[in-house]
Each structure stands twice: as structure tokens, then as C-alpha cells.
TORKOL-4160 file (C-alpha; in steps of 0.2 Angstrom, whole numbers, padded with zeros to 4 digits, m for minus):
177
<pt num="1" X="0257" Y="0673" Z="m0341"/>
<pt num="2" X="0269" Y="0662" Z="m0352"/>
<pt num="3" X="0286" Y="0670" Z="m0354"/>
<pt num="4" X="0300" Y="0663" Z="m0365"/>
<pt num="5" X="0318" Y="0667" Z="m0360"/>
<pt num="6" X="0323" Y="0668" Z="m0379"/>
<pt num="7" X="0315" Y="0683" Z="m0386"/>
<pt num="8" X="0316" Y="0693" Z="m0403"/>
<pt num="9" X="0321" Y="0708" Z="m0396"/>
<pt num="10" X="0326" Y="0706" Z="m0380"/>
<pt num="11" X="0330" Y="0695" Z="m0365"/>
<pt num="12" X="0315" Y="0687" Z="m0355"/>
<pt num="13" X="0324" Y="0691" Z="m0337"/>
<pt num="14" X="0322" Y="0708" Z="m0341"/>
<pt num="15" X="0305" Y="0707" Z="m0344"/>
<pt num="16" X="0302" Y="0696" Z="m0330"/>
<pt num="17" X="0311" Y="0707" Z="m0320"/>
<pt num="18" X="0300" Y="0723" Z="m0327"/>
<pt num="19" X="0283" Y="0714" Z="m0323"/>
<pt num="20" X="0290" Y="0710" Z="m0306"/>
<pt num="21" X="0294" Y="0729" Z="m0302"/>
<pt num="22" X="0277" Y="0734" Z="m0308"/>
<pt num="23" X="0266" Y="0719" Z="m0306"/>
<pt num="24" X="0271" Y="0709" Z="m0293"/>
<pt num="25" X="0257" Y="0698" Z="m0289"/>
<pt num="26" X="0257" Y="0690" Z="m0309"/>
<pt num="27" X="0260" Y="0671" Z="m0311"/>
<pt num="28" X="0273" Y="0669" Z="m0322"/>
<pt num="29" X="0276" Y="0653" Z="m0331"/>
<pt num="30" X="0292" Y="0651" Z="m0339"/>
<pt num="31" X="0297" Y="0642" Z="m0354"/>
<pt num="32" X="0314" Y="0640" Z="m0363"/>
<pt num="33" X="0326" Y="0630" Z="m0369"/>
<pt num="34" X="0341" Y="0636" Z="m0360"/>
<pt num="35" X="0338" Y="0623" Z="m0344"/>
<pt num="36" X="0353" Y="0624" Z="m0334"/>
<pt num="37" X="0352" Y="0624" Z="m0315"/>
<pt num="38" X="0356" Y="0645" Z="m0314"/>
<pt num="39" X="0345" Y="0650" Z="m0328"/>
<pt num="40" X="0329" Y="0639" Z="m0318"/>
<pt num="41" X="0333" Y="0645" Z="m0303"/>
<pt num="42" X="0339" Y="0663" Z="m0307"/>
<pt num="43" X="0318" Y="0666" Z="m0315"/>
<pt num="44" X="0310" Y="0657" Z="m0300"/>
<pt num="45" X="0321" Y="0667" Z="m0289"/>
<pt num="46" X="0318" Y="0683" Z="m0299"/>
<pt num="47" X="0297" Y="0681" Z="m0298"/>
<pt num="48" X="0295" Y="0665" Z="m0310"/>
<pt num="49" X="0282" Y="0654" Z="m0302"/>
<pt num="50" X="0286" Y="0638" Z="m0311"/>
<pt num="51" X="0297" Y="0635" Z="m0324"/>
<pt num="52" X="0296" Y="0621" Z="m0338"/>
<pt num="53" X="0310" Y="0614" Z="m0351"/>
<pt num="54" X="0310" Y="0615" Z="m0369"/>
<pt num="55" X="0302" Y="0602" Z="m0379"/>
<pt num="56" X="0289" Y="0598" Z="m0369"/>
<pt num="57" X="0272" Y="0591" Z="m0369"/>
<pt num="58" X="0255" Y="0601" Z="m0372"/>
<pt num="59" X="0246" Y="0593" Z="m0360"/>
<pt num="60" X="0260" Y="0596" Z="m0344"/>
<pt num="61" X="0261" Y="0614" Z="m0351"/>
<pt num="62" X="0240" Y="0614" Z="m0346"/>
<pt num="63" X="0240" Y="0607" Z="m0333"/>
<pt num="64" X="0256" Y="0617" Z="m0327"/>
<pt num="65" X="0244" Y="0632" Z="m0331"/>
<pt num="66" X="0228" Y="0624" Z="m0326"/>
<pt num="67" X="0236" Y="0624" Z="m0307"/>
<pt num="68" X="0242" Y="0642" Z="m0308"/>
<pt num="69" X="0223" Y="0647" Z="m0311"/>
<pt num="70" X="0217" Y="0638" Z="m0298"/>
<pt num="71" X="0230" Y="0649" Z="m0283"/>
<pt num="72" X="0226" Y="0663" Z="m0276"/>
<pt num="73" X="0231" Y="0677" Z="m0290"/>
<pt num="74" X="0242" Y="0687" Z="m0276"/>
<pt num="75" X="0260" Y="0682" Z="m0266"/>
<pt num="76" X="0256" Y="0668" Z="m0255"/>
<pt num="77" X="0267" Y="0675" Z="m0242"/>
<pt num="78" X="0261" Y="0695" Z="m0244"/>
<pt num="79" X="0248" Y="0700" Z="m0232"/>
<pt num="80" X="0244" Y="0717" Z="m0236"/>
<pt num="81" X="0235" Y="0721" Z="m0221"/>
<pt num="82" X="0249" Y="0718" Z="m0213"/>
<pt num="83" X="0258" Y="0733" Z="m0202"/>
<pt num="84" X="0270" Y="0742" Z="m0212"/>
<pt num="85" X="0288" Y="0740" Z="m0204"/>
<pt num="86" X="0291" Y="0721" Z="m0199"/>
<pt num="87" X="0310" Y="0723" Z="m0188"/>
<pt num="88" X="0318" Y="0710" Z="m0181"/>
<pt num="89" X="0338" Y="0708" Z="m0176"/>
<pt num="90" X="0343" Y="0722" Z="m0187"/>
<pt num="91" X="0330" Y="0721" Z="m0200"/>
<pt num="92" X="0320" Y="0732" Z="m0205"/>
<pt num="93" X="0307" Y="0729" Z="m0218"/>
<pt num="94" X="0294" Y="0742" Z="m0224"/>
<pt num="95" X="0282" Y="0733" Z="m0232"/>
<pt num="96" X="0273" Y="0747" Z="m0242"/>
<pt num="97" X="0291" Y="0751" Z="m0252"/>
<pt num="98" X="0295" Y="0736" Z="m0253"/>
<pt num="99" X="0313" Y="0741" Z="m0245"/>
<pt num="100" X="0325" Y="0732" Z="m0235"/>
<pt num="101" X="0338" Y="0739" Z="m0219"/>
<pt num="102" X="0350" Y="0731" Z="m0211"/>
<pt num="103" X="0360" Y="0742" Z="m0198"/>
<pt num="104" X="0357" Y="0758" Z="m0206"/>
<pt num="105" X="0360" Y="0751" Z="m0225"/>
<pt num="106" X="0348" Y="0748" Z="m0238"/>
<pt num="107" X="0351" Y="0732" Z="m0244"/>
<pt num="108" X="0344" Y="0726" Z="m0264"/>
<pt num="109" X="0334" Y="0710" Z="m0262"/>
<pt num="110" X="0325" Y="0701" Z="m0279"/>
<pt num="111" X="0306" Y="0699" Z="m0279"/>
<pt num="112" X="0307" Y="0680" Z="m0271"/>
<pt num="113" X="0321" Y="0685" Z="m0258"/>
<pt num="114" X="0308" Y="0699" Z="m0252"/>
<pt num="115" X="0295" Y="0686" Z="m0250"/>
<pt num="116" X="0305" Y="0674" Z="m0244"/>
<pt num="117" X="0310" Y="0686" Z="m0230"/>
<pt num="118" X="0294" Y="0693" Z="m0227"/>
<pt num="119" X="0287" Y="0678" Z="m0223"/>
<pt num="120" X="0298" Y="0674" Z="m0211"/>
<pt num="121" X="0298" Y="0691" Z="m0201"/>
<pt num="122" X="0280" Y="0686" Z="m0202"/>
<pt num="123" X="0282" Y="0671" Z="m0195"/>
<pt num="124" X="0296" Y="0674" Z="m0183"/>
<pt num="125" X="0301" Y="0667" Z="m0170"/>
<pt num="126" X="0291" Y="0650" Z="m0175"/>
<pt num="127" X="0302" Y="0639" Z="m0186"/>
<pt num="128" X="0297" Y="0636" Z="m0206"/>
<pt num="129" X="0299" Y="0619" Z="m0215"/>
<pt num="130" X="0304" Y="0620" Z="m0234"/>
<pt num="131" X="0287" Y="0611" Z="m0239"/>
<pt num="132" X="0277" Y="0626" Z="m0230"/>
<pt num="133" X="0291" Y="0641" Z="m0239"/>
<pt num="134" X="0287" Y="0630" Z="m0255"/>
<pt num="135" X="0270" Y="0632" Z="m0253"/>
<pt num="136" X="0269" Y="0650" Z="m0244"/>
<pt num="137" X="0282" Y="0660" Z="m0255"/>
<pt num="138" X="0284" Y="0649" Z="m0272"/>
<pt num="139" X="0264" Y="0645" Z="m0273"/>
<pt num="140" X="0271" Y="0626" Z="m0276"/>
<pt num="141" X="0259" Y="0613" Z="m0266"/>
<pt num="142" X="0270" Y="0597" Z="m0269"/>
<pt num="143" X="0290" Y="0595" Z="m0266"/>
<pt num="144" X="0297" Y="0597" Z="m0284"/>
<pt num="145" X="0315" Y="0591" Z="m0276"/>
<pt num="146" X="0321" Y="0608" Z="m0279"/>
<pt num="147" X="0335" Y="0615" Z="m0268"/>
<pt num="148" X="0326" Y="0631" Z="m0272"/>
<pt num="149" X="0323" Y="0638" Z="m0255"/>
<pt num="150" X="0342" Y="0633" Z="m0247"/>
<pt num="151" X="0347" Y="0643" Z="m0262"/>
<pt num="152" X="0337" Y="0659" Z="m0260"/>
<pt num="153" X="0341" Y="0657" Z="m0240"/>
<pt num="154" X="0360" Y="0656" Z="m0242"/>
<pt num="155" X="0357" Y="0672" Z="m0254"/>
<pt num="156" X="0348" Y="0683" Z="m0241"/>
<pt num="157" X="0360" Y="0678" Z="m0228"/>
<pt num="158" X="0374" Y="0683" Z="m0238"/>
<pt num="159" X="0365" Y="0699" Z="m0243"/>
<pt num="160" X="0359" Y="0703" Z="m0226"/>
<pt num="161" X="0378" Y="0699" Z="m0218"/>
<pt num="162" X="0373" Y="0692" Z="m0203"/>
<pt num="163" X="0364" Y="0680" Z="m0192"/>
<pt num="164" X="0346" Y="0684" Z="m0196"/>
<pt num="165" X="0340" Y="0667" Z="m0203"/>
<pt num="166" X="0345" Y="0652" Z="m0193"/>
<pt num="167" X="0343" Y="0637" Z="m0199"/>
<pt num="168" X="0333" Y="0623" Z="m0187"/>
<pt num="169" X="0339" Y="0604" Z="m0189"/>
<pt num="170" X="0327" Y="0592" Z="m0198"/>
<pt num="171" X="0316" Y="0608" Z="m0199"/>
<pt num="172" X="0321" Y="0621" Z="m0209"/>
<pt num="173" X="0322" Y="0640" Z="m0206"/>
<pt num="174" X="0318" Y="0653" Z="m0194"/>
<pt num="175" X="0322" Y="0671" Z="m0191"/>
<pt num="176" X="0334" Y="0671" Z="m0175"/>
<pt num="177" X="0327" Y="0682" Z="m0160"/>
């Protein structure tokens, strides 16, 4: 899907954030005009697999969505098969609901924080570099020089307000036994 921010009767983050509660395996494209660092990181954040500036060129915007055909149509990082409580340190995740505890308290985490932590549980306690999350939770096979995972990992650790996710020198992240 193609989603522009500026909309006639609404606001694209809301309807990203719709599709996201109700579809969350779509591969949204994003396109606007309104380029600043928070907006592009706020959509990708919020479920936005890529997300291109206003003007730009028809042939990036096909190849842009010529790649997003060719990945797998569901999260990277969601295995469904997968058990339905993931716990670790205070953690718990139950994956069917898509709900997040941390000692005793729900916590509200966007679609990509979700993934992004699920992923990790998953993977826990082996370390994750920022190339493989890229890959893995964002569905991006090439280092677009994006700060995009330190951002949505400094989010969760502030959400889940403690020492969950540690990060590993010259490595990246890792969910702390």
C-alpha cells in the first residue's frame, strides 16, 4: 500500500495506525512532503515499512515498491507458530493479544516497538546487530544509515522502565538474562 500523510479528510498516521491495529502484516509505503526526522521516523516506527520524500522520482518509487513485493507479505520478525507467552526479566509478552507486562502493568507499545521486542525475546540471550533488526523487524535488507533501531530501542527502554534490553559494544542489542 502507498499512503500519503496529507490527506483530504484526515491524517495519514491515523490511518496507518488503523491498518496496523487490523492488518498488521501490510506493507506500507509512505509518501509525503512533510520530511522531518520525527514525522519519517514516527510512521516507520508506527508500522511504515519505508518511507519516501516528496518530489521524487517514478522510477525510485517502483523500485521502492518493486522490493516490497518481492518480501515475504507478513512481519519478518512474527513467528506465529511460535508459543503464546514469551517472558524474560519481567516481561511478559502474550503473542496472540498482542499484549505487553512488565511487573504486573500492562505497558502500550506501537506496532514496530512490539516487533522489535518480540524479536528480541525470541532471540534472547543471543545478541542482535542493527543490520539483522533492519532486516528482521523493518524488512530493510541494506543499511539505509538510519538511527531507526537506537531510536525504537531507547523507546522500549523507556517504556518498559528497566534493564531489559542491554546493549552489546560494537554489536548491538540483546535482551539481558
Amino acid at each position: 500500500m502507498v499512503l500519503d500523510l496529507v490527506l483530504p479528510d484526515g491524517r495519514g498516521e491515523d490511518v496507518l495506525a488503523d491498518l496496523m491495529v487490523f492488518r498488521p502484516a501490510s506493507r506500507v509505503l509512505v509518501l509525503s512532503s512533510m520530511t522531518q526526522v520525527a514525522t519519517r521516523v514516527g510512521v516507520l516506527n508506527g508500522g511504515a515499512v519505508d518511507f519516501l520524500a516528496k518530489p521524487f522520482a517514478n522510477a525510485e518509487l517502483l523500485a521502492r515498491i518493486g522490493t516490497r513485493i518481492r518480501t515475504p507479505s507478513s512481519s519478518p520478525a512474527f513467528n506465529a507458530t511460535a508459543a503464546r507467552y514469551l517472558r524474560s526479566t519481567g516481561v511478559e509478552v502474550d503473542v496472540q493479544q498482542r499484549e505487553i507486562v512488565v511487573d504486573g502493568h500492562r505497558i502500550s507499545l506501537t506496532h514496530r516497538e512490539f516487533m522489535l521486542l518480540f524479536y528480541l525475546l525470541q532471540r534472547a540471550p543471543e545478541p542482535c546487530s542493527r543490520a539483522e533488526l533492519l532486516e528482521r523487524v523493518w524488512g530493510t535488507r541494506f543499511d539505509t544509515g538510519t538511527n531507526v533501531v537506537d531510536v525504537c530501542v531507547r523507546r522500549l527502554r523507556w517504556k518498559l522502565s528497566n534493564d531489559t534490553i542491554e546493549t552489546v559494544r560494537n554489536v548491538g542489542y540483546r535482551i539481558s538474562a
